[in-house]
C-alpha positions as CSV (number, residue, x, y, z in Angstrom):
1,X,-15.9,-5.0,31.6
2,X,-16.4,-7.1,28.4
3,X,-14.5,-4.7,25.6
4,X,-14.6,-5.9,22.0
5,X,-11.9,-4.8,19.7
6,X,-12.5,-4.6,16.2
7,X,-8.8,-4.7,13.7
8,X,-9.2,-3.2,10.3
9,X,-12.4,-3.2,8.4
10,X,-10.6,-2.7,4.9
11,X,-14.0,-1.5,3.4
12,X,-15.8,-5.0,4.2
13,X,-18.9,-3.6,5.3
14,X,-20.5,-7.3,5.2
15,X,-18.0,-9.0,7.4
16,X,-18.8,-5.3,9.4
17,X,-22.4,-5.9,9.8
18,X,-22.1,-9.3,10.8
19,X,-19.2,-8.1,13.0
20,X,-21.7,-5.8,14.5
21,X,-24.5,-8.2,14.7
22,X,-22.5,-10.6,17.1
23,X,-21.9,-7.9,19.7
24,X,-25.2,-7.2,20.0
25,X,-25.9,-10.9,20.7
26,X,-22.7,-11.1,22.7
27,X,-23.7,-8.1,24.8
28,X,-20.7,-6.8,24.7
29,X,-20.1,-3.7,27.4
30,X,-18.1,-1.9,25.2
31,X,-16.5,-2.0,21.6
32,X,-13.9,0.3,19.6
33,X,-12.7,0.0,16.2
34,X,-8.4,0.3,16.0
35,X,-8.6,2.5,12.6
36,X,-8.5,1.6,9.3
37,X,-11.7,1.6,7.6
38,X,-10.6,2.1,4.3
39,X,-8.6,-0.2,1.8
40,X,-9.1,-3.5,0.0
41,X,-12.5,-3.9,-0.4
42,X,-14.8,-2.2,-2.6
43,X,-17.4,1.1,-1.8
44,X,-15.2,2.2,1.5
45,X,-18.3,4.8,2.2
46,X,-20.6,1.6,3.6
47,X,-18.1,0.7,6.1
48,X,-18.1,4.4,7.7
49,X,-21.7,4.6,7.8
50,X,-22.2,1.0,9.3
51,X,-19.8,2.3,12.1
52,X,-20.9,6.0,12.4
53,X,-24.5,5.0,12.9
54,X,-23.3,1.9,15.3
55,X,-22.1,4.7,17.2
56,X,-19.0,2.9,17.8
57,X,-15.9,5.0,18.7
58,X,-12.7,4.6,15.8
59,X,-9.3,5.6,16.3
60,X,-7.4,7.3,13.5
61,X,-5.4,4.6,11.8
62,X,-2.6,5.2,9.1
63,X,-5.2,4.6,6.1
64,X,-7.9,6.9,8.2
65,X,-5.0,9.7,8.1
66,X,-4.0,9.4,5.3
67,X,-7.4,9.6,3.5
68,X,-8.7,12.0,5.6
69,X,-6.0,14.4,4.8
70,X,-5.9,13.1,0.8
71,X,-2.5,12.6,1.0
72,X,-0.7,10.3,-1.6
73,X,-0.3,6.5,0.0
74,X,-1.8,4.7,2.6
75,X,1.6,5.2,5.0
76,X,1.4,1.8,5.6
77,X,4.8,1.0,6.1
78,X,5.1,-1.3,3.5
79,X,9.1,-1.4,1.6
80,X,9.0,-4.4,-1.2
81,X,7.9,-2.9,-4.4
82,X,5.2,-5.7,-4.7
83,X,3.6,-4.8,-1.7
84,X,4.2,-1.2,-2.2
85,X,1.7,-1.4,-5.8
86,X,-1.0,-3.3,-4.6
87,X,-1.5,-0.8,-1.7
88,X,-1.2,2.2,-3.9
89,X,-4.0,0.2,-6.2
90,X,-5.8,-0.4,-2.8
91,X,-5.6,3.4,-1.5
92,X,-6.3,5.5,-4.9
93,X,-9.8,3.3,-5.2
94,X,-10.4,4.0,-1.5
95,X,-9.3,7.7,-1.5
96,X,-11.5,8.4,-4.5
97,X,-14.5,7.1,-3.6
98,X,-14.6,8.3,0.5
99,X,-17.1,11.4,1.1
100,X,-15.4,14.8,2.0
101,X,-17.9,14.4,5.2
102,X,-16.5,11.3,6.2
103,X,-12.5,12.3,4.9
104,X,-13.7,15.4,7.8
105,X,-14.7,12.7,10.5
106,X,-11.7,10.8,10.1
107,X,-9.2,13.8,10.5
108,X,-10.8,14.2,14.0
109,X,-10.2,10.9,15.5
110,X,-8.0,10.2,17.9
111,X,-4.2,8.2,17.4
112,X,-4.6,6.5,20.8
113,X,-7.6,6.2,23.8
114,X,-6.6,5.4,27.4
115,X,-8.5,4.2,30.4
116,X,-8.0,2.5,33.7
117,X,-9.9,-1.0,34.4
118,X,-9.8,-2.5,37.8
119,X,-6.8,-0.4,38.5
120,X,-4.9,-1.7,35.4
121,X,-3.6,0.7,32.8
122,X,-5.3,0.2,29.5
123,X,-3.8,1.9,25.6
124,X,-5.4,1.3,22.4
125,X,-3.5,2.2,19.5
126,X,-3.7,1.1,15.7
127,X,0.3,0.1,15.0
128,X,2.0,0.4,18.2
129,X,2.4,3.7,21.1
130,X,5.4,4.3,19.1
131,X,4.1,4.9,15.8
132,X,0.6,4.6,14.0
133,X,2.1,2.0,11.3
134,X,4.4,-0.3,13.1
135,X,4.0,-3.7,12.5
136,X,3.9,-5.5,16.0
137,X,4.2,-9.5,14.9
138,X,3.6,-11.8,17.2
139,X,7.1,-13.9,16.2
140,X,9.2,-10.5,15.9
141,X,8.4,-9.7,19.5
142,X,10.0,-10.5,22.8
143,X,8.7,-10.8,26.1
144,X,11.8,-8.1,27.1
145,X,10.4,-5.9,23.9
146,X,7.1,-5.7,25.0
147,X,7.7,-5.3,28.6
148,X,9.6,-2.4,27.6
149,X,7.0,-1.2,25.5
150,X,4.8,-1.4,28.1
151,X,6.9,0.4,31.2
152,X,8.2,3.3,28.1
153,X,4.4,4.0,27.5
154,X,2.8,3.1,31.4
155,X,0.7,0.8,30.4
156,X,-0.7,-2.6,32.2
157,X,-2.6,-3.5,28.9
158,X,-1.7,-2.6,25.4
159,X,-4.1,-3.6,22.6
160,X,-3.3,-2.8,19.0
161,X,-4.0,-3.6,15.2
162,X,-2.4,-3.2,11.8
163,X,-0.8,-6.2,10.7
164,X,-4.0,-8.3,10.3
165,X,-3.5,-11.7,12.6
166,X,-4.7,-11.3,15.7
167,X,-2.5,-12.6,19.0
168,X,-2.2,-12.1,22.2
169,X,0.8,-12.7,25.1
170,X,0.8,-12.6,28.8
171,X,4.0,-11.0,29.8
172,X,5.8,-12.1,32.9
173,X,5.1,-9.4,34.6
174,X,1.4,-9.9,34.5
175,X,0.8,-7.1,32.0
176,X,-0.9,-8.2,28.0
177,X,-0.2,-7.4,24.8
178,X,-3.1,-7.9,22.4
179,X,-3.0,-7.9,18.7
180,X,-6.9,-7.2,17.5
181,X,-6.3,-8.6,13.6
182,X,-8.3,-7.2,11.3
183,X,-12.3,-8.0,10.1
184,X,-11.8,-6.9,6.7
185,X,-9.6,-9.8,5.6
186,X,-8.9,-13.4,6.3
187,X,-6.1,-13.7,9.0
188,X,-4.3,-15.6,6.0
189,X,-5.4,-19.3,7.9
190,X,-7.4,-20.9,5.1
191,X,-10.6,-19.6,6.4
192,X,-13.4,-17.5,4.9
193,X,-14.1,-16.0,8.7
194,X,-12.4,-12.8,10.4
195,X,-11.4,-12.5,13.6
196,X,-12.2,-9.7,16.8
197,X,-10.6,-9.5,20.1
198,X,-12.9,-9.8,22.9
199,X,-11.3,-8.7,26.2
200,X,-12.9,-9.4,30.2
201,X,-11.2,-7.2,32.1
202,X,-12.2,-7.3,36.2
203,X,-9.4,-8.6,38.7
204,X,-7.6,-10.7,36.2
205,X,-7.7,-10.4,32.2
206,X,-8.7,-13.3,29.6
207,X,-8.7,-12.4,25.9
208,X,-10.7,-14.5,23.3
209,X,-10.7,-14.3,19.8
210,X,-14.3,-14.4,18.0
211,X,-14.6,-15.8,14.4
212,X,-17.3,-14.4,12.7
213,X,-18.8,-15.6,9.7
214,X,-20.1,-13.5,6.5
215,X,-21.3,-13.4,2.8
216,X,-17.7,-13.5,1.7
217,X,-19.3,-14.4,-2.0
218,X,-21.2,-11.4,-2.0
219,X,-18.4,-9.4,-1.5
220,X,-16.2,-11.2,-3.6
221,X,-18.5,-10.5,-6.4
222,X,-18.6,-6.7,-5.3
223,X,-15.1,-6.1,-6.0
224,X,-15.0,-7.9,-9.1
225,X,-17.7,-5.6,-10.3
226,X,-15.4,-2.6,-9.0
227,X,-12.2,-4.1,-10.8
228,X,-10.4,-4.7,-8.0
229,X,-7.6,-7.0,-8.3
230,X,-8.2,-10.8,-8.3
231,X,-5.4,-11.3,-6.2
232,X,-7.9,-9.4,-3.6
233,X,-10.8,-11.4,-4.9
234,X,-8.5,-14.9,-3.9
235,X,-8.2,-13.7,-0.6
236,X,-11.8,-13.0,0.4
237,X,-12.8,-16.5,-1.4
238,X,-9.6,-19.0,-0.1
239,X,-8.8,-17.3,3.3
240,X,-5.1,-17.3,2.0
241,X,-2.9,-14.0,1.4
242,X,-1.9,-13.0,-1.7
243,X,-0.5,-9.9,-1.1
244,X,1.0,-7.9,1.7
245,X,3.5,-11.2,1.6
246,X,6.8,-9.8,1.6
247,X,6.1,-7.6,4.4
248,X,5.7,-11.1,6.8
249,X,7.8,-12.3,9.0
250,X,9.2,-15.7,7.8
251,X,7.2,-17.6,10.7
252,X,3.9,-16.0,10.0
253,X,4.5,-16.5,5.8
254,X,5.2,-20.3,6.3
255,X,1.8,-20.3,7.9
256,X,0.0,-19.5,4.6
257,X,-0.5,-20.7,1.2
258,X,2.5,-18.8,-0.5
């Protein structure tokens, strides 16, 4: 089984499309977006109709939950103050301009999906099995912590989302932990592309990770249109975070820009 896992879209429906494009060409046996449609980028409707039509099964990420039950903030787990304003700026765009129809699709998705592979356990979440908006960095986790994770939730493979840089570690044991990143931002490397997972899964397990390339001008010049915040517009034209910063771990921060 070839399974592609898409991270969060963040309301880039042209990193989406070409997202969606490269499966077909792939031929991908299977692909299942992690939640989080919503946030960052401009028109957040696009993005749910590119993936509702795709027919493409979506778990129910923090910002899915949150908009689909209009609540006030995007739970996204964020504690410094910066961080805390730009995704209150981020989710009031997204929860005003989201469809009740769509707000209804979201509260119906599922939190998690499970399925067996070649007789290996397999959970997709969007944070972690623990909570919806746990940040699982690749740096703040152990071998020892995700074994754990990983015997506490019977699982052989765990695949998740949320913080937006994608990774992936093979555990002692022989069980994975994958990390999907995101396709609606940069993974805050310098580059313009996003990132999918792209698991084989028959006797043994490999994980890739697909770059895939997009209009980033075009949607650069989107939100500037919607008045989005330029530190947004930096991040979709350098490749480099701007915000979401403080919520890094030190080893992931030194890897960027600021």
């Amino acid at each position: 089984m070839r399974l592609a896992l898409l991270g969060g879209v963040y309301s880039n429906h042209h990193a989406l499309a070409a997202t969606l494009a490269d499966l077909a060409r792939r031929g991908a046996d299977a692909a299942l977006c992690l939640g989080d449609l919503g946030g960052f980028g401009p028109h957040p409707d696009r993005s749910v109709e590119l993936l509702r039509d795709a027919g493409i099964p979506m778990l129910r990420g923090n910002y899915d939950d949150s908009v689909g039950h209009d609540r006030g903030d995007c739970a996204c787990g964020y504690t410094d103050p910066r961080d805390q304003h730009f995704a209150q700026v981020s989710y009031d765009y997204t929860a005003a301009r989201t469809s009740p129809d769509h707000k209804a699709w979201m509260r119906a998705l599922p939190e998690q999906q499970r399925f067996e592979v070649a007789g290996r356990r397999v959970l997709l979440c969007h944070g972690s099995p623990r909570r919806v908006n746990e940040f699982l960095w690749d740096s703040a986790c152990s071998d020892a912590f995700l074994e754990w994770l990983c015997d506490a939730h019977a699982a052989d493979l765990i695949a998740c989302a949320h913080t937006g840089i994608h990774w992936h570690r093979a555990l002692p044991s022989g069980r994975h932990v994958v990390n999907a990143g995101a396709i609606g931002r940069p993974a805050n490397d310098g580059r313009t592309d996003v990132w999918y997972a792209l698991l084989e899964l028959d006797g043994a397990v490999r994980v890739g990770f697909v770059p895939v390339a997009y209009d980033h001008e075009a949607l650069a010049r989107e939100m500037e249109a919607e008045q989005l915040p330029p530190e947004f517009v930096e991040t979709i034209r350098t490749g480099w975070w701007t915000t979401c910063l403080e919520n890094l771990p030190a080893r992931e921060r030194s890897r960027g820009r600021y």
